[in-house]
C-alpha atoms as an extended CHARMM CRD file, in Angstrom:
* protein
*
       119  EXT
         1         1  UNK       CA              9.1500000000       19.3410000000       14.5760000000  PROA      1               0.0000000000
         2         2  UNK       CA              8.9350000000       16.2360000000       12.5470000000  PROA      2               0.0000000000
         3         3  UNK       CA              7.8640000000       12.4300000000       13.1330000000  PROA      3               0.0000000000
         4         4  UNK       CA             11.7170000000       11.6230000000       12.9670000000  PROA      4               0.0000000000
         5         5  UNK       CA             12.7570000000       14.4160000000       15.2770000000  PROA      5               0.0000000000
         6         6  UNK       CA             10.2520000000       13.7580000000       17.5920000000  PROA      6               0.0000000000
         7         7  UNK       CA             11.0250000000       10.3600000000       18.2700000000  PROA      7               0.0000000000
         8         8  UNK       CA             14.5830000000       11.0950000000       18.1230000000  PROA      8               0.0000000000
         9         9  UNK       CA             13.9810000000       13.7270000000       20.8930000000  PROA      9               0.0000000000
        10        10  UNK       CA             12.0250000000       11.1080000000       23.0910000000  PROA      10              0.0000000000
        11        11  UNK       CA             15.2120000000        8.6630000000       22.9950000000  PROA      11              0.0000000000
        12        12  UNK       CA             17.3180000000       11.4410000000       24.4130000000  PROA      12              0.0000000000
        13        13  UNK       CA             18.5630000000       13.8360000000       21.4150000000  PROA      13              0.0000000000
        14        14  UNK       CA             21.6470000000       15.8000000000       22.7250000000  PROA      14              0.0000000000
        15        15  UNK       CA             21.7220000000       19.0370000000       20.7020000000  PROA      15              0.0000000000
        16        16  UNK       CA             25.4660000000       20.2670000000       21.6970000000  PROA      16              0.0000000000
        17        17  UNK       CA             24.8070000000       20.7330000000       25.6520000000  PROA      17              0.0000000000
        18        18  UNK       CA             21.2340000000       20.0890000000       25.7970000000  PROA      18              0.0000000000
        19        19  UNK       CA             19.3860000000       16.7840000000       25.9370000000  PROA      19              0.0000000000
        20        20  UNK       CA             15.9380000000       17.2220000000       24.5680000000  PROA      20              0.0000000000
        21        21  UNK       CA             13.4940000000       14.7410000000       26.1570000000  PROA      21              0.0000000000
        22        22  UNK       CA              9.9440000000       14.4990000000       25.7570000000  PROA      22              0.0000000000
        23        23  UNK       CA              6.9970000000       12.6530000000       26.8590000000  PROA      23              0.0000000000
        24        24  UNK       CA              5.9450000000        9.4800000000       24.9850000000  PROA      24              0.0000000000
        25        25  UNK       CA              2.2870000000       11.2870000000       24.7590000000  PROA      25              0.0000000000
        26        26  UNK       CA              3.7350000000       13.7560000000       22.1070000000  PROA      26              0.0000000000
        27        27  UNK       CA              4.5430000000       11.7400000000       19.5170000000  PROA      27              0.0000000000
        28        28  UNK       CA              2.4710000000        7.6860000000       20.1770000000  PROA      28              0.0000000000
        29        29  UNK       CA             -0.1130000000        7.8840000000       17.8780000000  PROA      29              0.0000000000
        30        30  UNK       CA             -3.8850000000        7.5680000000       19.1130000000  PROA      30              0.0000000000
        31        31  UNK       CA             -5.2000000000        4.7150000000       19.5600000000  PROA      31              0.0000000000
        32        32  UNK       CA             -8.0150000000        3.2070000000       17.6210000000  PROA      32              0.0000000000
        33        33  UNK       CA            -10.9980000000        2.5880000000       19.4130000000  PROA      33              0.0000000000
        34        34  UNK       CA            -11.6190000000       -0.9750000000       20.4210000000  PROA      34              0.0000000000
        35        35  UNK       CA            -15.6690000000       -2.0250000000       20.8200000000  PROA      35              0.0000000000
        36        36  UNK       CA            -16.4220000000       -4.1230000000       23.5640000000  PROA      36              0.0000000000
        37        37  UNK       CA            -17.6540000000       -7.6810000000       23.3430000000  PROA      37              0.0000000000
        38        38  UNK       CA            -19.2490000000       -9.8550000000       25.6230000000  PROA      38              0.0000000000
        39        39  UNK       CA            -17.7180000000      -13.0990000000       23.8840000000  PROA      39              0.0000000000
        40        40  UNK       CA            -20.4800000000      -14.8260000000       23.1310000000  PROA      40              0.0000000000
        41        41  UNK       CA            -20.9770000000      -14.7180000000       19.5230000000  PROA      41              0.0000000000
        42        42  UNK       CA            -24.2670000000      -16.1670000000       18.5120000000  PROA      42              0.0000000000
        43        43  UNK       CA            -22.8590000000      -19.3410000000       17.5360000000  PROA      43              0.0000000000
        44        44  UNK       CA            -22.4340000000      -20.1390000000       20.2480000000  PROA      44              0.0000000000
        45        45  UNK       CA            -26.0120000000      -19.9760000000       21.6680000000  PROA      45              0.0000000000
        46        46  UNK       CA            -27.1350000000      -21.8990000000       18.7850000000  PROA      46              0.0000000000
        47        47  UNK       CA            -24.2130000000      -24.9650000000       20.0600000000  PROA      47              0.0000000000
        48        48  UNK       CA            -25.3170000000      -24.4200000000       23.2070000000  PROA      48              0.0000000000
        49        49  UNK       CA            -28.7410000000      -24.7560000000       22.6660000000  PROA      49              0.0000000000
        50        50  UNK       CA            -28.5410000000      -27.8680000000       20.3940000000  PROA      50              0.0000000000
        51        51  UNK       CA            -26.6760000000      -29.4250000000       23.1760000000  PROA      51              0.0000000000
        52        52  UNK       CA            -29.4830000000      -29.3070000000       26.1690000000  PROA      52              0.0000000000
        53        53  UNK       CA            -32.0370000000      -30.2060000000       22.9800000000  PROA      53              0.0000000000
        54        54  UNK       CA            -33.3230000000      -26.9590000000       21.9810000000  PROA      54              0.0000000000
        55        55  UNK       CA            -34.5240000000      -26.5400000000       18.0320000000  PROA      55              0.0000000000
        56        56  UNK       CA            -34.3470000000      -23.3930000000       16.2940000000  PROA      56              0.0000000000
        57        57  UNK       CA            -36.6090000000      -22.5600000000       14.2120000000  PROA      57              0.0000000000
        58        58  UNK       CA            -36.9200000000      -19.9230000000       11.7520000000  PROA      58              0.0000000000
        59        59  UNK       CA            -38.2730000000      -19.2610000000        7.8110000000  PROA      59              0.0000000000
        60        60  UNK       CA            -35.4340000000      -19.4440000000        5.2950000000  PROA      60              0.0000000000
        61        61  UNK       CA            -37.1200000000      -18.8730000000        2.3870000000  PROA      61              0.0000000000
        62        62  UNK       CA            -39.3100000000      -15.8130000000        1.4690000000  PROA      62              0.0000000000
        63        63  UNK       CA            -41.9440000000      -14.3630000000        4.0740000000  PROA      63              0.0000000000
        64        64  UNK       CA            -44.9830000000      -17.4730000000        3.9860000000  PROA      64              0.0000000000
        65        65  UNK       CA            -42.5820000000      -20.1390000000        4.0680000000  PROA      65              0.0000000000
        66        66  UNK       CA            -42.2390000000      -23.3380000000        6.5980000000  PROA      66              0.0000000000
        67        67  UNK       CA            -40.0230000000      -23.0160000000        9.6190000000  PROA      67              0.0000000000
        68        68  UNK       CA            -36.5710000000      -25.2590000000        9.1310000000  PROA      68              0.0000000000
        69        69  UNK       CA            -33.8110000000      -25.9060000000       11.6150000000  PROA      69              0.0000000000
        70        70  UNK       CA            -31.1420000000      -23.0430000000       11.7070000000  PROA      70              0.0000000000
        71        71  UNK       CA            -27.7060000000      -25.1120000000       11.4430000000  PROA      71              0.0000000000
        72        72  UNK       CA            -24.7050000000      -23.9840000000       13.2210000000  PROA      72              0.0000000000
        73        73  UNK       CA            -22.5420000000      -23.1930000000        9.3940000000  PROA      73              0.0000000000
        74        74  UNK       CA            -25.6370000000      -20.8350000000        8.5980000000  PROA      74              0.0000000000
        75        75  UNK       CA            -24.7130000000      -18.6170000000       11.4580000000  PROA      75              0.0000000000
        76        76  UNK       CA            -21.2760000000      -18.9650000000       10.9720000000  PROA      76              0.0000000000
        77        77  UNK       CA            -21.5540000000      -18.2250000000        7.7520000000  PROA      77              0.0000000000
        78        78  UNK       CA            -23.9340000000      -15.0160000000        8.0640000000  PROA      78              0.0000000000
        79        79  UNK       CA            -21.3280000000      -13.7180000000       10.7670000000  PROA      79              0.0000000000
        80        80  UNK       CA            -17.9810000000      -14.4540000000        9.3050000000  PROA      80              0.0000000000
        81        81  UNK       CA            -18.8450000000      -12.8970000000        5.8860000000  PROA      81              0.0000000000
        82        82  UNK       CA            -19.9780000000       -9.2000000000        6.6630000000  PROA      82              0.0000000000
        83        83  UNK       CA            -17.4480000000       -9.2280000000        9.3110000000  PROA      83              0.0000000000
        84        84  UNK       CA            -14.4830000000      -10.3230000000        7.0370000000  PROA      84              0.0000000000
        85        85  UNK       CA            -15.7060000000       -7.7950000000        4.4390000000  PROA      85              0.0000000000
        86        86  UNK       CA            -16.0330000000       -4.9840000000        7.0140000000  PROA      86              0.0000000000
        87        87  UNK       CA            -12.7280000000       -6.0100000000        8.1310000000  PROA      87              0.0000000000
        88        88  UNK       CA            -11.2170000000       -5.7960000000        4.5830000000  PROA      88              0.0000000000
        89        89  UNK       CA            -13.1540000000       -2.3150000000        4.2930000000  PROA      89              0.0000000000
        90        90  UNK       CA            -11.7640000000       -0.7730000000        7.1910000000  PROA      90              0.0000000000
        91        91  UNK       CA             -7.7860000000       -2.4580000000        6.6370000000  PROA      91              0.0000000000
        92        92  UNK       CA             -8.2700000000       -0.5960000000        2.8650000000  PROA      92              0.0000000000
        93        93  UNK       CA             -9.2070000000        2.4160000000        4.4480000000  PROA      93              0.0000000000
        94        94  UNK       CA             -6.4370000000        2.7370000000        7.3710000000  PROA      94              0.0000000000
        95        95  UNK       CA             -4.3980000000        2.3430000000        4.2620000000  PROA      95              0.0000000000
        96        96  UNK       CA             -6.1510000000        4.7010000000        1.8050000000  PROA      96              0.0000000000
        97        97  UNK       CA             -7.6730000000        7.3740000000        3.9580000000  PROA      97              0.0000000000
        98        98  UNK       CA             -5.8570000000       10.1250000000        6.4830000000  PROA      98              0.0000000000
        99        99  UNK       CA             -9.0920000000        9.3770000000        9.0580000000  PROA      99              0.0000000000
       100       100  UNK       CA            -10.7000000000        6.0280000000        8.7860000000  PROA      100             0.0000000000
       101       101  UNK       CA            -12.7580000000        5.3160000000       11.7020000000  PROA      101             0.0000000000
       102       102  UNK       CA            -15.5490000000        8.5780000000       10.8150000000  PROA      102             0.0000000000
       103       103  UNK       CA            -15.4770000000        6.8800000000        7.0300000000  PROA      103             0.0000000000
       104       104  UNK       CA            -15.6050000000        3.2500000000        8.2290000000  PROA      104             0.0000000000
       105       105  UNK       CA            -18.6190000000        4.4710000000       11.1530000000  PROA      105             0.0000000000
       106       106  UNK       CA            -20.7720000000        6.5570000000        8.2190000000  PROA      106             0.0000000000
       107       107  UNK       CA            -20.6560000000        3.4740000000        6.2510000000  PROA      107             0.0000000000
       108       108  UNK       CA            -21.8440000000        1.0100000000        8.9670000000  PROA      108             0.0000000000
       109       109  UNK       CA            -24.4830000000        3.6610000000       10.0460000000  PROA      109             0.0000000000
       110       110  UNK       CA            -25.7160000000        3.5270000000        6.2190000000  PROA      110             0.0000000000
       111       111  UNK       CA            -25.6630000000       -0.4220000000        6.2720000000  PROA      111             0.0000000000
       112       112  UNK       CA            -27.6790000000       -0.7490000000        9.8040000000  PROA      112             0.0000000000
       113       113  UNK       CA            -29.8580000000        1.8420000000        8.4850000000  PROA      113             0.0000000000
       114       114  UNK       CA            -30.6460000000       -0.4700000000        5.1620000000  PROA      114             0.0000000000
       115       115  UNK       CA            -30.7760000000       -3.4770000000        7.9520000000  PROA      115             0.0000000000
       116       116  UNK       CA            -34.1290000000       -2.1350000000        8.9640000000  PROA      116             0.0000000000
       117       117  UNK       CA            -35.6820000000       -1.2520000000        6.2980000000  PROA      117             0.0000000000
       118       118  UNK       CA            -38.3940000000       -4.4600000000        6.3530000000  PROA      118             0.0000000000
       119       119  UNK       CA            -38.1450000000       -6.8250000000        3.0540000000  PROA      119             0.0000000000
């Protein structure tokens, strides 16, 4: 049965004398599977923390170098950008691929995995 005749048959498709109904299970697609977040990204420790007078500190040049203040655009900036471009990634491949989520999860597995790899 196709797509078309599937959903057709969910809305009540009278063949002749006989109404073919089935459940919305058959044809819905899946869903895709939604992470969950605690909703507090870590800009918002970093506000939080300048606000009660806390300083972070960390090196941002090469390994050696002084400690400076972390500012709240260098977090935003270092979580907005890989997350745009993973979004972008993973919106090309729902578009591009028949099963995007085991591409999209091999290629974040393959970026964490660089992650640790020390400089």
């Amino acid at each position: 049965m196709s797509d078309t005749a599937i959903v057709e048959a969910r809305h009540g498709l009278v063949c002749g004398s006989l109404t073919i109904s089935l459940p919305a299970k058959t044809w819905a697609p899946r869903p895709f599977h939604k992470p969950q977040s605690n909703g507090r990204p870590p800009a918002t420790a970093l506000l939080a923390g300048k606000a009660f007078g806390v300083a972070f500190m960390a090196p941002l040049g090469p390994p050696g170098s002084p400690l400076q203040a972390i500012q709240p655009f260098n977090v935003l900036m270092l979580c907005l950008v890989p997350g745009l471009i993973a979004a972008l990634l993973l919106a090309c491949l729902v578009r591009f691929t028949r099963r995007p989520q085991p591409i999209f999860l091999t290629i974040a597995d393959a970026f964490l995995l660089l992650s640790l790899i020390p400089d």
